[in-house]
Every structure is written in C-alpha cells, then in structure tokens.
N, C-alpha and C positions, 0 to 999 in steps of 0.2 A: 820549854820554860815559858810559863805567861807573864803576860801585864797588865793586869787588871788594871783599871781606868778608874778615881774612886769618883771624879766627876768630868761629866762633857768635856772636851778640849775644845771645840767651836764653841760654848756657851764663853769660855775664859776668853773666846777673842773678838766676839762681837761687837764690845764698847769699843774696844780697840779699832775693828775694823770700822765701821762708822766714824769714825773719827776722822780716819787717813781719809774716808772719801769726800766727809768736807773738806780736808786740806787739800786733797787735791784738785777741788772745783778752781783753786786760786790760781792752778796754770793757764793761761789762755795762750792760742795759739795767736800768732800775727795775723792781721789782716791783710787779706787779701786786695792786690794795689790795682786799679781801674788800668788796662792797657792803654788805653787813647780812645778821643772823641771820634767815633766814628760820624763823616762828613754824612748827608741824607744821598751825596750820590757820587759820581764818581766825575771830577772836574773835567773829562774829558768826554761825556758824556751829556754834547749841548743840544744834540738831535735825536731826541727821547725817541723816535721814529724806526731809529736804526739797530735800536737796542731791546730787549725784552726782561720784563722784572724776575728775576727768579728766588722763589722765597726762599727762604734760608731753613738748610733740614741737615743737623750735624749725620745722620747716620744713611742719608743718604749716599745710595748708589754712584761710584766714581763714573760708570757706564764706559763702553768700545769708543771712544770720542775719535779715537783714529781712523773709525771706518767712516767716518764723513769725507775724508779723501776719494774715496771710491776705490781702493786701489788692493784688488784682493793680494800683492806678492806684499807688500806691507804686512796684512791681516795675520798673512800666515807667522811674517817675522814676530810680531808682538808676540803672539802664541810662543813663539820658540821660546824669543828673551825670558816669557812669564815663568816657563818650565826651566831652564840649563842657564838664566844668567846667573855670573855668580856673587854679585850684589844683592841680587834682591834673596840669593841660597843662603847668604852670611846673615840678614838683616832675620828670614825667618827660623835661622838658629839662635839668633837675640832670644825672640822674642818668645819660643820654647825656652830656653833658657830661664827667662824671667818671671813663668810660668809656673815654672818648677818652685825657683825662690817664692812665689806665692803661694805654690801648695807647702810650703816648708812652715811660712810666718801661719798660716793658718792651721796648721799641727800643733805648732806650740802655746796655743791657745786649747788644745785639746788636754784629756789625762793622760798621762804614759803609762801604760803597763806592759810589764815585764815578767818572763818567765826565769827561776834561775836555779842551778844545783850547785853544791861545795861541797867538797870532801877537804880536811884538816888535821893534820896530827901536831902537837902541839907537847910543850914541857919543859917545867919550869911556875914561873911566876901567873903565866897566862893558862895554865892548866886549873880544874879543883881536887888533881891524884898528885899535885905537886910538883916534884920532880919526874915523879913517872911521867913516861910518855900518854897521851891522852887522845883517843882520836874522836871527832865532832862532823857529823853528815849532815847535812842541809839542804832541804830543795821546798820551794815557793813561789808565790808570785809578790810582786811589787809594783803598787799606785805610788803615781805622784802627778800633782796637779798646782799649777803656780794661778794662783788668786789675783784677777786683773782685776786691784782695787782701783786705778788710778789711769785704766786707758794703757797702758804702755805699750800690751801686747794687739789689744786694738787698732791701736795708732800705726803698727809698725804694719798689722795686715793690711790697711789702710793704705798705706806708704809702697809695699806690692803691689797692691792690687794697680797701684796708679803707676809704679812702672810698668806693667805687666800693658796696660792701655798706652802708654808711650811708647813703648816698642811697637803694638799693635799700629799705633798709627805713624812710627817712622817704614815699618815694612811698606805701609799705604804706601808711603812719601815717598819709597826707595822704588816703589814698582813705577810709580807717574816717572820720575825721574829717568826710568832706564827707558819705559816708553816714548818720552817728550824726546830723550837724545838720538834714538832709536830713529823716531820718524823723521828729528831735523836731519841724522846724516843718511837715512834714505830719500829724503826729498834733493838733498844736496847732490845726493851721487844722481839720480832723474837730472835735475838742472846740467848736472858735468855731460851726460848724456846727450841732452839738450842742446846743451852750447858748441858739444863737439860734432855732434850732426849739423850745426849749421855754418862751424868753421871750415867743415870738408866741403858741405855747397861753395861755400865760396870760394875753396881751394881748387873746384871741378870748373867753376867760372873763370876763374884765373888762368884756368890750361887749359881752356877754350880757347880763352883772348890770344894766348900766346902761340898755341898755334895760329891763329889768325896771324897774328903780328910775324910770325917766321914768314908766312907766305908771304904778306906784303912786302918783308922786307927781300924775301930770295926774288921779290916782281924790281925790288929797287921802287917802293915806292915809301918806306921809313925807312931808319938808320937802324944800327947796331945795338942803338944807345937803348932805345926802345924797348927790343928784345931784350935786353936786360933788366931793363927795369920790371918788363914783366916777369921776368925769372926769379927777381931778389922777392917780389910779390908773394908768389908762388911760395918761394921756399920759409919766407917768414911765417904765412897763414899755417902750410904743415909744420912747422915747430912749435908753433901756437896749438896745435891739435895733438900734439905728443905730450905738451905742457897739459892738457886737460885729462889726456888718457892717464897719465901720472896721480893727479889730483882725483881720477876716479879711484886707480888702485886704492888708494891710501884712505881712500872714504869705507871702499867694499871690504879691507879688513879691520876696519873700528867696528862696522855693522857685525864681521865675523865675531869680534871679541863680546861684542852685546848680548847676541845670541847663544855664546858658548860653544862658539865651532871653531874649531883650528882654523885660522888664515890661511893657511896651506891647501888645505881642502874643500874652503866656499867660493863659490862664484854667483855675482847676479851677472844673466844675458842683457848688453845693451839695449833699452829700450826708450830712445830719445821720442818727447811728447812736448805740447806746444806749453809750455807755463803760462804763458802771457794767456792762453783762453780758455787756461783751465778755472772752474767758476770755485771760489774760499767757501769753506763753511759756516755758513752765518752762525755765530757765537754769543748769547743773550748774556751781557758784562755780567747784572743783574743791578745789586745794592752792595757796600762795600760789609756790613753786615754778613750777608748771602755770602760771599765771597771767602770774609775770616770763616764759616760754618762748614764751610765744603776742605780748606784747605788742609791736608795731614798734618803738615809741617807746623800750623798753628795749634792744631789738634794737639800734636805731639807736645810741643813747647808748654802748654796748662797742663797738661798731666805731671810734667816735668817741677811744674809751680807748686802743684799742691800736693806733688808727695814730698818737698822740699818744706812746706808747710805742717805736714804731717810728722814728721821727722825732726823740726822742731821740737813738737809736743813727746814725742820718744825720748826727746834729749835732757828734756824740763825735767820729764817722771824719774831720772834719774836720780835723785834726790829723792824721793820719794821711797817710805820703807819698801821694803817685799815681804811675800809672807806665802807659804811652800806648806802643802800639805802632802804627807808619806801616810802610806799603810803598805804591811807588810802581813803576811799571812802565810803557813805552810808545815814544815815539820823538822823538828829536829833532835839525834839521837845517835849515840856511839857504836849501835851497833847497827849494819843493813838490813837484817832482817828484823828489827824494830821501829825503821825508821817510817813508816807509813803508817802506825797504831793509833789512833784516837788519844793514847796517853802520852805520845811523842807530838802532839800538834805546840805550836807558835806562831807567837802574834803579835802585830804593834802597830799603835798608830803614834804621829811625832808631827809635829807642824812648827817653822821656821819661820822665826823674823826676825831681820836686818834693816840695818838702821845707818843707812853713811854719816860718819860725822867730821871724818878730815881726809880729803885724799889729796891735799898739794894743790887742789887747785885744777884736779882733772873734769870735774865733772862740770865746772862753769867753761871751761875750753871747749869743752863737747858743745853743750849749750851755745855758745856764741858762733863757733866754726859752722854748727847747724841753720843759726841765723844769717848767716854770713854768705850758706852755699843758696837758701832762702833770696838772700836779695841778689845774688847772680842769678837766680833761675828768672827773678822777675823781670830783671833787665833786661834777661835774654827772648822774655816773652815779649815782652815791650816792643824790641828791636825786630821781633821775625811778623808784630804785627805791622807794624809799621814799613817794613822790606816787602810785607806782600800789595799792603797798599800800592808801594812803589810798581813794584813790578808789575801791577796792572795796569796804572795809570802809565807807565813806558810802554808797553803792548798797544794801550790804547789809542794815543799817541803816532806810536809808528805806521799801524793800519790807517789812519785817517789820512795821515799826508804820504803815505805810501800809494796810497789810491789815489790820493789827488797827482802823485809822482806818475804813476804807470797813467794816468790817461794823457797826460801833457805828451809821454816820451811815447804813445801811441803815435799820435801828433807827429811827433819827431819820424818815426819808423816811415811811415806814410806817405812824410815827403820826400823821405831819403831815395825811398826805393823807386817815385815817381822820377826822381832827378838820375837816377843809376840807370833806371830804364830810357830816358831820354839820351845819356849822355854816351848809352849803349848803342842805338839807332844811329844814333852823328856819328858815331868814332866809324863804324860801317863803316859810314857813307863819306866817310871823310871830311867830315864839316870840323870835329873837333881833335884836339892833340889827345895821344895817351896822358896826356899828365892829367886832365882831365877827367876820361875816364875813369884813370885809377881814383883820382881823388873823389868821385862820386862813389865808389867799388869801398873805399875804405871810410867813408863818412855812413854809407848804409848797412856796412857789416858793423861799424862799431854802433851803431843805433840802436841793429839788433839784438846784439851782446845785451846791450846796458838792458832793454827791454824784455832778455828772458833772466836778468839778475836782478831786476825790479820784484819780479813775479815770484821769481827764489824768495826775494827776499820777504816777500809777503806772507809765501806760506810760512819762512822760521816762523816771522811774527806772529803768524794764526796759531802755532806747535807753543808756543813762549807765552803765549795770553790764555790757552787752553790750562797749562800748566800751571799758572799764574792763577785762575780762578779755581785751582783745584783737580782735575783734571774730568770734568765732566759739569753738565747743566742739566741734567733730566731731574725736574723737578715734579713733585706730584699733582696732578691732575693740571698739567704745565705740557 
C-alpha cells in the first residue's frame, strides 16, 4: 500500500522549526564560578634560591618521580602496583565504563536504522475479508532521526564527554595515590630496617658491657646490682627490636596488598641503610598556578563542574518541543511468493512533535535538582582547590623546619656518641660508675633513633609534597 505525499513534510515544519530555535537561544547555562585567587607564590617559598619555577602544562607528563629515590626494589614495586593493584584495576574499569556511556550519548545524535520482518494473521474488524481470516507479510527497513533543535542531545554528549575526562583523570589521581602510599610504606619499612639495625648495635654493646661487668664482678670488683642493671638493659633494647620487627611485618604486607600479592606469599629481604645520609630529591614547588595544572584531583573535580553545567542546559531543553522524523520503506503482501514484487512495495515518511504542557511540576525539579548537583560540584571544586593549596604549603613547611630539625639533632648525635665514647674509656678504667655509662649508652642510642626518624620523616614529606604538586615537575624545556 502507498502514501503518497501531496506536499513536502520538512517544508510544513521549517517555520516551525526556526522558531523553537530562537526559543531556545533563551536557555543559558550558569556561570561558571572563579575557584580562588591564586596567591603569585607559595607563602612558604621565601628562598626563591631553593625552589625552581615550573610552568604550568595541564597535559603534561606525571613522569617516574619515584626513581629520584635511587632505589631499584622500589622501581620494580611501582611497576607491580601500576599492573595488579586493585584500585587503580576498579578506577580503569570507571573510566571504560564512562567511555562506553559516551559512545552511547554520541549514537543518539546519530540516525537509527533498522532492519525488520512480520508475519500476521488477523480477523475481524482489523482485517479488509472481514471476518475471514486474513494473513499480512511484511519486511523493510526503518529511519529515525530525532532533530537536535535546541542542544539537548549535544549538551548531554557534552556532559559524557566531560565524565569520560573525570574518570580519566581520577585513574591519574588513583595511580599517584597508590604510588605516593606505595613509596611512603616502602621508605617506612627501609627506616623499620634502619632503626632495627641499630637497636641490635646497641643490644651487641650492652652484652659486651655485661660481660665485662660479670668479670669484674666474679674479680669482686662491682656488685650484683650492676650486673643487673645491665641485664634489664639488654633485655629492654631486644624487646625494643622485636617491637620494630613487628612494625616491619605489618608495613611488608600493606606493600603486599598495594602490589596485589597475597601477604602470605611476599617478602622484602632486610636491608637496613643510613636515612640520615641519604641525600632528598630536590623538588621545583613551582607557582601555585603550575601546581592546580599538574594536579588529577583538580583536574578531575572541573570536569566534574562542567558536565554538571552541561547537564543543566539538558534539564532546561526539557521543556522545549521535540520533533522525530521516521521513514519507513519495504514490501508488503498476503501471500509469500508475492511478497518482494515491485507491486507489493511500501512506504512512509511521518515526523513527530511534542510539546510538554503540564507534567506536576516534574520538569522544573529536574531543572533545579540539576542546578543544585551544579553548585555541589562547584563547591566541591572550590574545596579540592584550595585542599591542594594546603597540602602543599604543609609539605612545604614541614621540609623546611625538618632540615632545620635534622641538622640541630645531627648536633645532638655527635655529642652523644662523643660522650658514650668517653664514658666507655672511664667505665674501663674505672674512673666512672655504670650508672653513668648506661646513661651515656641510652642518651646516644636514643639521639640516634630520633635522628633516623627525622630522616623518615623527611622523605614522607618529600612522597607528600611530590604528591601534593601532582606527582611529577618535568616541565618542557625545564
């Protein structure tokens, strides 16, 4: 059966459609709200000497920042984590995920077409043999294309598109993340290392002294009391070295969980190193600019603004007509071996328009709940800029008087160990009491403790400020 057309159907809807698209000009989206004045430098940043400018480049390289360590059993971990952790395996199924949803939003901006066949026996009212049974064959294709007079389907690919870069840059975010924690509890487990290498020195000192002290005293030249006291010595420093060996387990299987290895199955070999001489990675702050540019987290958070922005304008066109055009083309005939004849073809074209004119009030709650997730996203931008600020200016901060900290408790170390050695030569010689000794023994082992936890504490802060500014500075021709 045909349908002749006796005139154009786009000619009937062009006034039409002109019309809706000045009405649609009248949507505007929100403006977009200024994050914060960024300062020209970073307040903690009074020895321009120490620091280097690094311009600010959004698609810049995060770069290996962790091999300024030097430290290849690290190198390898990162590697691991980057392949089998399973944060960052969740965050890159996001972000395929959102991917997808983008190639979806962008389909529906395409035409649809479709292939289709029907077979139908029919009778009654819906027949033309009446009551008799009537049977009706069908097969064709089917266009349809929906007319983005007003942005709506734009807006929403739009709106993808900018998750689809939010994810991309939370996996960034999710990789720094597993690295920065990665390298603080490897440096930590080094420092447990560290410290338990040189609580067993001084455990091996203590049961020097004590034999010492048994002879003198089986000579009758101390008392009993003596011996004991350097016994209680002894056995406190090795409890103290059992307390570390504990604190290293518990370090070596968080690094397992990082990497994606059964705790059961990983081990790192002890390998105690001196912190306090190991030299920090010099880290160019830059400009507090440079800094939001590099960050994911920032990154991620404006993508998050402006498809929330976008999304708005989705919500507005709601109210705005639609307008659908179909074509239908194919053949259709009661009997099969008729049904493909040139005298059996059909055909149609049809185009739809709607027009909302009372839904209760649904479509202004779309519209304000849009505006509403709108100014959460802003705030939330707002807050992760200003958090990063922070957190660099706290890195900043702690490196500066942490150096001023480790040169003083250098100081400290230096005398300690002069006075332990001296107080070691008397005790020999008999010039000084045990009590003495030990109190030199326990004033320069605790110096050194604090002096290789200064050093720990350095590098978090060097792991913490890397992370803070993004997790790299390789800037171009920089």
């Amino acid at each position: 059966m045909e349908f002749p057309v006796t005139k154009p159907l786009l000619s009937r809807l062009l006034p039409l459609a002109a019309a809706l698209v000045l009405a649609g000009c009248a949507a505007a989206l929100p403006p977009l709200p200024a994050a914060t004045d960024t300062p020209p430098q970073f307040k903690e940043q009074r020895d321009p000497a120490r620091w280097t400018v690094a311009p600010a480049a959004e698609a810049q390289p995060r770069g290996e920042w962790w091999k300024a360590f030097g430290d290849p059993v690290l190198d390898d971990l990162v590697a691991r984590a980057d392949a089998h952790n399973t944060d960052v395996a969740q965050a890159g199924a996001r972000l395929a995920q959102a991917r997808a949803l983008l190639r979806g939003a962008q389909a529906d901006r395409a035409p649809q077409i479709g292939l289709g066949a029907q077979a139908a026996r029919n009778a009654g009212a819906t027949t033309t043999g009446g009551p008799a049974p009537a049977t009706l064959l069908q097969t064709g294709a089917n266009l349809s294309y929906e007319l983005d007079l007003f942005g709506r389907l734009a807006r929403a690919q739009d709106a993808a598109a900018l998750d689809a870069q939010q994810r991309e840059a939370l996996l960034q975010s999710t990789r720094l993340l597993v690295q920065a924690e990665l390298a603080q509890t490897y440096l930590a487990l080094r420092a447990a290392d560290t410290e338990r290498a040189l609580v067993q020195d001084t455990a091996r000192a203590y049961g020097d002294t004590l034999r010492l002290t048994q002879r003198r005293f089986e000579a009758g030249d101390v008392a009993e009391l003596d011996v004991i006291r350097i016994q209680t010595e002894l056995a406190a420093t090795e409890a103290e070295s059992f307390a570390l060996e504990r604190q290293r387990s518990a370090l070596e299987n968080a690094i397992a969980v990082l990497v994606g290895a059964p705790a059961s199955g990983f081990t790192l070999p002890a390998r105690p190193a001196d912190n306090a001489a190991r030299a920090l990675p010099v880290i160019p702050a830059g400009v507090p600019a440079s800094v939001l540019a590099r960050r994911p987290d920032v990154a991620a958070a404006q993508a998050q603004l402006l498809a929330a922005q976008a999304r708005v304008g989705v919500a507005q066109t709601a109210w705005f007509p639609s307008v659908s055009l179909t074509a239908a083309a194919g053949f259709a005939s009661p009997e099969l071996g008729d049904l493909f004849k040139w005298s059996a073809r059909a055909w149609g074209l049809g185009a739809l328009l709607a027009v909302p004119l009372f839904d209760g009030g649904r479509r202004d709650a779309g519209v304000q709940g849009a505006q509403a997730q709108f100014d959460a996203s802003a705030a939330q931008y707002r807050g992760q800029v200003l958090n990063a600020l922070r957190e660099v200016e706290d890195q900043l901060a702690a490196l500066r008087l942490l150096d001023e900290q480790a040169q003083a408790q250098g100081r400290a170390v230096n005398a300690a160990q002069r006075a332990s050695a001296i107080a070691q030569t008397r005790y020999r010689n008999g010039l000084v009491s045990q009590l003495e000794l030990l109190d030199a023994r326990r004033n320069e082992l605790a110096n050194r403790r604090q002096a290789q936890r200064v050093a720990a504490t350095q590098q978090q802060a060097t792991v913490q400020l890397i992370r803070a500014l993004g997790g790299g500075w390789e800037a171009s021709g920089g």
